[in-house]
C-alpha positions in Angstrom: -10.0 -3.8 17.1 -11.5 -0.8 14.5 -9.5 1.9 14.0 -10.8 5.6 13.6 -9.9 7.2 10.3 -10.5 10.0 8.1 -12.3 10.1 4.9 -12.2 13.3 2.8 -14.9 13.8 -0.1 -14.2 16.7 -2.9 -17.2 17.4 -5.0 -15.8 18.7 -8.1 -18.2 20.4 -9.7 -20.6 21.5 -6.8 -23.0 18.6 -7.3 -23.0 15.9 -5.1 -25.2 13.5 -7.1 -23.2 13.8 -10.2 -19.4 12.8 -9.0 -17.3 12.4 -5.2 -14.3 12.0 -5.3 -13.0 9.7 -1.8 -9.7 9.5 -0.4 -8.8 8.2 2.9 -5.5 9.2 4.9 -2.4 6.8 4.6 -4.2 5.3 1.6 -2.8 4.8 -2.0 -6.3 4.7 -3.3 -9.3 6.6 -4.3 -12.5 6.0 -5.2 -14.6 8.2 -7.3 -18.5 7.8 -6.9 -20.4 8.9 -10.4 -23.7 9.0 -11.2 -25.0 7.6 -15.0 -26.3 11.1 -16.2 -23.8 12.4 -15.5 -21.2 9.6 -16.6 -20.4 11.8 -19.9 -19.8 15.0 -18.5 -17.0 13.4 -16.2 -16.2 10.6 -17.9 -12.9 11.9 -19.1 -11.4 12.2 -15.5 -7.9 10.5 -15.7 -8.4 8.2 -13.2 -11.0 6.0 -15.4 -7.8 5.7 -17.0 -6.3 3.6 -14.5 -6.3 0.1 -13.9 -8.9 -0.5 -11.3 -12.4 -2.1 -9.8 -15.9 -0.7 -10.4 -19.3 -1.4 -9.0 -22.5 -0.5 -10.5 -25.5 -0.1 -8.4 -29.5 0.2 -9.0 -32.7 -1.4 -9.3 -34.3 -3.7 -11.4 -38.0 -2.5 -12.3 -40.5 -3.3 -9.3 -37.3 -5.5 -7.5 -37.4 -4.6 -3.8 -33.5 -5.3 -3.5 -30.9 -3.4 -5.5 -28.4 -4.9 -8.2 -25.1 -5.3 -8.0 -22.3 -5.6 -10.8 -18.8 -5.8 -9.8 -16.0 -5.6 -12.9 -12.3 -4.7 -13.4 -10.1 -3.9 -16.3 -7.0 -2.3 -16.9 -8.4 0.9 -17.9 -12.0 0.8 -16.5 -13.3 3.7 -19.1 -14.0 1.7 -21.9 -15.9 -1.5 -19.5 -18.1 1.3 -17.7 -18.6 3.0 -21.2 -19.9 -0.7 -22.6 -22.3 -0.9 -19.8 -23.7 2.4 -20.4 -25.1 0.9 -23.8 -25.5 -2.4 -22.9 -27.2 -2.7 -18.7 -30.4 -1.1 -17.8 -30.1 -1.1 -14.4 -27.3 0.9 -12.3 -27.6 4.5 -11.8 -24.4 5.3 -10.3 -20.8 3.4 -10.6 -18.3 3.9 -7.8 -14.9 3.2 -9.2 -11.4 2.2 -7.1 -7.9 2.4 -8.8 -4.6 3.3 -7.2 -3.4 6.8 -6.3 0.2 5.4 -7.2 -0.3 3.5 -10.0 0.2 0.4 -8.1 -2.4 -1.6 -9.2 -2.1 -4.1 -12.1 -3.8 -6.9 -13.8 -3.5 -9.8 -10.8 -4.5 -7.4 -8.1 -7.9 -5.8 -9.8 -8.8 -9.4 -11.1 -8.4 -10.5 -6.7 -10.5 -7.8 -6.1 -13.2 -8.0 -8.4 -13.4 -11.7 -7.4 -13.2 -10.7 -3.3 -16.0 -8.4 -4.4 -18.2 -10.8 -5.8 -17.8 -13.3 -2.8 -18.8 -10.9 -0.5 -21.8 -9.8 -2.0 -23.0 -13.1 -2.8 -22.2 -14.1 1.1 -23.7 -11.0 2.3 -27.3 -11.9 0.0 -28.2 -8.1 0.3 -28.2 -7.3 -3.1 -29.2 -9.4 -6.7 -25.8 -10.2 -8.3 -25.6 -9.1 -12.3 -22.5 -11.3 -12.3 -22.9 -14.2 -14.9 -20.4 -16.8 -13.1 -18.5 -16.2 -9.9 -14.6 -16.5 -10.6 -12.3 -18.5 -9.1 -9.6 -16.9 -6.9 -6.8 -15.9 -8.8 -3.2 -16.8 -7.6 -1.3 -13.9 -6.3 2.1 -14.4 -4.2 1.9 -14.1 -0.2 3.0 -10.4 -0.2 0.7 -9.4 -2.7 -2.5 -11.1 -1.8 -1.7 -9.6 1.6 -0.7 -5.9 -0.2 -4.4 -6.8 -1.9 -6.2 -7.7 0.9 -5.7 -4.6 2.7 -6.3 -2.9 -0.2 -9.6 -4.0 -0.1 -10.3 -3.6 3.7 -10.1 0.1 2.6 -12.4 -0.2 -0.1 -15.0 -2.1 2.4 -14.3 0.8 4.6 -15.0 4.0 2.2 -18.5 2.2 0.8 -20.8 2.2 4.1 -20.1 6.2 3.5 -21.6 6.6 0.5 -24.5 4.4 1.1 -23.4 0.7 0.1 -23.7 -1.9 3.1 -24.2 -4.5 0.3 -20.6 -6.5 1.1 -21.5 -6.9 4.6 -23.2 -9.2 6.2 -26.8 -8.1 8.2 -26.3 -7.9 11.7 -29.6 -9.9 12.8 -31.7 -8.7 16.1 -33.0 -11.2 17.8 -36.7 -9.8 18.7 -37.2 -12.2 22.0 -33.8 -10.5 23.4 -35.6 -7.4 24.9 -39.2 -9.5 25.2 -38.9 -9.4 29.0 -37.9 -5.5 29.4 -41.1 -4.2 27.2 -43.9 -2.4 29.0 -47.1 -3.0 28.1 -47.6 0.3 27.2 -44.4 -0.2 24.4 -45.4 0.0 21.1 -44.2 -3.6 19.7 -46.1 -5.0 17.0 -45.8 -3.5 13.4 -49.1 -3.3 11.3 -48.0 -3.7 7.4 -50.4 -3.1 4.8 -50.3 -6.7 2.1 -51.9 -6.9 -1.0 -53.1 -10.2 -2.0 -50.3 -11.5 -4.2 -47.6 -10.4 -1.4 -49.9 -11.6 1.2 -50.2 -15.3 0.2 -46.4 -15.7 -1.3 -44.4 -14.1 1.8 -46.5 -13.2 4.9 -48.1 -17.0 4.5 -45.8 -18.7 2.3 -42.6 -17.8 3.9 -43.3 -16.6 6.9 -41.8 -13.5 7.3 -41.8 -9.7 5.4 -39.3 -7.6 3.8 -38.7 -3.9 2.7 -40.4 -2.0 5.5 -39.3 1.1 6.6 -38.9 0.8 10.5 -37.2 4.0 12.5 -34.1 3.1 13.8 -35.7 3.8 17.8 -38.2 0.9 17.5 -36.0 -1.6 16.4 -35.8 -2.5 19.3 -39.1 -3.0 20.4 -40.9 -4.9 17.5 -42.1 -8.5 18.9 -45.1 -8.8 16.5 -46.4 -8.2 13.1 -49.8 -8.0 11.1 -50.4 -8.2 8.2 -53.8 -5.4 6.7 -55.0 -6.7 3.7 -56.0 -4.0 1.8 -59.2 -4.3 -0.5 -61.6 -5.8 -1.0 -60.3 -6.7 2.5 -59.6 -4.4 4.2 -59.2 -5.9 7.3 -56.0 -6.9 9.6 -56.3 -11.0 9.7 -53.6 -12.5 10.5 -50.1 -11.9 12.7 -47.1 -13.6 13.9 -44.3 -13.3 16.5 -41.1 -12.0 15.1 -38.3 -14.3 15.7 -35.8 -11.7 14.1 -35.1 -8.8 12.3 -32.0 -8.1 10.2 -31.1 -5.4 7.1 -32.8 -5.8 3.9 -30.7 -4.3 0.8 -29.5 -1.1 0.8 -32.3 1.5 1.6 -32.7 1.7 5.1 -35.3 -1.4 4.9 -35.9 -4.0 7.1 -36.5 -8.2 6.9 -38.7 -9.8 9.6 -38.5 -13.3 10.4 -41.4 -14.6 12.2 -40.8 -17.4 14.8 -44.1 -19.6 13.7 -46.3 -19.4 10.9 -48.6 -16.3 10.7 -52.2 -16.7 13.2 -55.4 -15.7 12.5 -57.1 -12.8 14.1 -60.3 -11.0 14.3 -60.8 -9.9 11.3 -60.2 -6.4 12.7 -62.2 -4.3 10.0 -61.3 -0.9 9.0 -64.3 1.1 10.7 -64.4 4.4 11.3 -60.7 5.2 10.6 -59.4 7.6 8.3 -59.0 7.3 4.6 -55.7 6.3 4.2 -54.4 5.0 7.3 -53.0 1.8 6.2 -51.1 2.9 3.4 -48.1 2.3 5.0 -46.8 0.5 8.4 -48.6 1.5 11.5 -47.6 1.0 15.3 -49.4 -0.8 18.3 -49.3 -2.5 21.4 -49.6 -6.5 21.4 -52.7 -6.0 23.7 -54.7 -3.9 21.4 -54.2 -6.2 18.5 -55.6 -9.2 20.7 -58.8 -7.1 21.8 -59.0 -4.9 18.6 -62.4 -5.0 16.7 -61.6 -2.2 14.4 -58.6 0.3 13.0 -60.2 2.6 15.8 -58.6 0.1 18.6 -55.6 -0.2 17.4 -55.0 3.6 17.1 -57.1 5.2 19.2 -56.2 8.8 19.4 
C-alpha cells in the first residue's frame, strides 16, 4: 500500500529554474535538481562532491520524446562537468547522493544500472546510454539498503516533472464507450502534415504527442486526421483502441483499434483561418455527416 510522505524543496538562490534542492523526511538522501546555465554558478555545491547518481534530461532537435542519460561516479562533479563539453542535449541534471555519506562505489553503480532498466522498460524517453550494464553483485543487506534507496529516488522525480521510469498507465478507450452521450465530445481532430500523415497515422496506426486536457481523457473514442495543405481537408479516422502517456510533457499516444478509414473529404470551407493548427474537439456523429470544418464546429 503507498504511503503519504513529505517532500521539502529549498530554492537557494530564489530561482527555481536554476537549482532545488529535495529532501524527503526519514531519508538519508537528497537530490539536487540543476539547470545547465546555470550549472557554473552552482556547480561548486559540496554535494557534487559526493559519491552519487545523476540524470540528464532534454531533447534532441525536432525529437518528440525527451532523452535520457543516467551516470554515477564517486564524485559526480567532474562526470556532469565532462558532459557539459561533450552532450548537446540535456538542459537540466538532477543529481542523488547520500545525506550521510553512505553511499559508495557498489551502491551508485546498482543504481545507475536499476536506472537504466527502468527507463528502457518504461520506453518513455530515448536512452543516451551506449550499452545497458549488467547488475552488479551487492550482498542481501545491501541490495535491499539499495533498493529502497531507490524507491525514494522514484518517489522525489514525479515532483519535479520526470515520469520517465514509470511505466504508462494505458486507458482503454472502449471502457467508458457505452456511458458516452451523444452529445459528448469524443473524437479528436489532429492536424498531419504529409510526411507524419503517411508514416504514423497510416503506417502505424496510431498518433503521438498531442496535448489532450486531462477532463477528456476519458471521453476520446475516435480520431481524425486534417491534412493540412494543399489538403486541407479531414480524410481519414479511426477508432482509438487506447490511449497511454507519451514522454514527459503532458503528451498523449493513441492507439487505434483498426487501420485508419476514409472519410468525406470534409474540406475546410468557410472556417476560420487558423482553426486546424492544433487538435480540435467533436462528436462522432458530426464527423460521419460532416461536409465541411463548419459541421464539425458549428458555433
Amino acid at each position: 500500500m503507498s504511503q503519504p510522505y513529505t517532500i521539502r524543496l529549498f530554492v537557494p538562490d530564489g530561482n527555481p529554474d536554476d537549482l532545488k534542492i529535495i529532501d524527503k523526511m526519514n531519508w538519508t538522501g537528497v537530490g539536487l535538481e540543476v539547470s545547465r546555465d546555470s550549472w557554473s554558478k552552482h556547480r561548486a555545491r559540496p554535494e557534487f562532491n559526493q559519491a552519487g547518481v545523476y540524470i540528464l534530461v532534454g531533447y534532441e532537435e525536432a525529437d518528440d520524446l525527451p532523452t535520457v542519460y543516467v551516470g554515477q561516479g564517486d564524485g559526480v562533479l567532474s562526470r556532469i562537468d565532462a558532459h557539459e563539453k561533450e552532450k548537446d542535449f540535456w538542459d537540466r541534471a538532477l543529481t542523488f547522493v547520500s545525506s550521510n555519506g553512505g553511499l559508495n562505489r557498489a551502491h551508485i553503480t546498482w543504481l545507475e544500472w536499476a536506472l537504466i532498466k527502468k527507463a528502457a522498460e518504461a520506453s518513455r524517453c530515448k536512452l543516451a546510454n551506449g550499452n545497458t550494464p549488467k547488475e552488479p553483485v551487492l550482498t542481501e543487506s545491501e541490495k535491499a539498503d539499495t533498493r529502497q534507496f531507490l524507491n525514494e529516488i522514484l518517489s522525489v522525480l514525479p515532483l519535479v516533472e520526470i515520469r520517465l521510469f514509470e511505466k504508462a498507465t494505458i486507458i482503454k478507450a472502449t471502457d467508458n464507450a457505452l456511458v458516452q452521450k451523444a452529445t459528448t465530445l469524443d473524437t479528436i481532430i489532429v492536424p498531419a502534415q504529409q510526411d507524419g500523415f503517411n508514416e504514423v497515422f497510416v503506417g502505424e496506426n496510431c498518433w503521438y504527442a498531442i496535448r489532450i486536457g486531462g477532463g477528456k481523457l476519458k471521453d476520446i473514442k475516435y480520431i481524425a486526421a486534417y491534412q493540412t495543405a494543399p489538403v486541407s481537408a479531414v480524410t481519414h479516422f479511426a477508432q482509438v483502441e487506447s490511449i497511454e502517456p507519451y514522454g514527459d510533457g503532458g503528451k498523449y499516444k493513441l492507439n487505434f483499434t483498426a487501420p485508419a478509414q476514409k472519410i468525406g473529404p470534409i474540406t475546410y470551407g468557410n472556417a476560420k483561418q487558423g482553426m486546424m493548427q492544433s487538435p480540435r474537439y467533436t462528436t462522432h456523429e458530426r464527423l460521419i455527416n460532416a461536409s465541411s470544418l463548419d459541421d464539425l464546429f458549428p458555433n
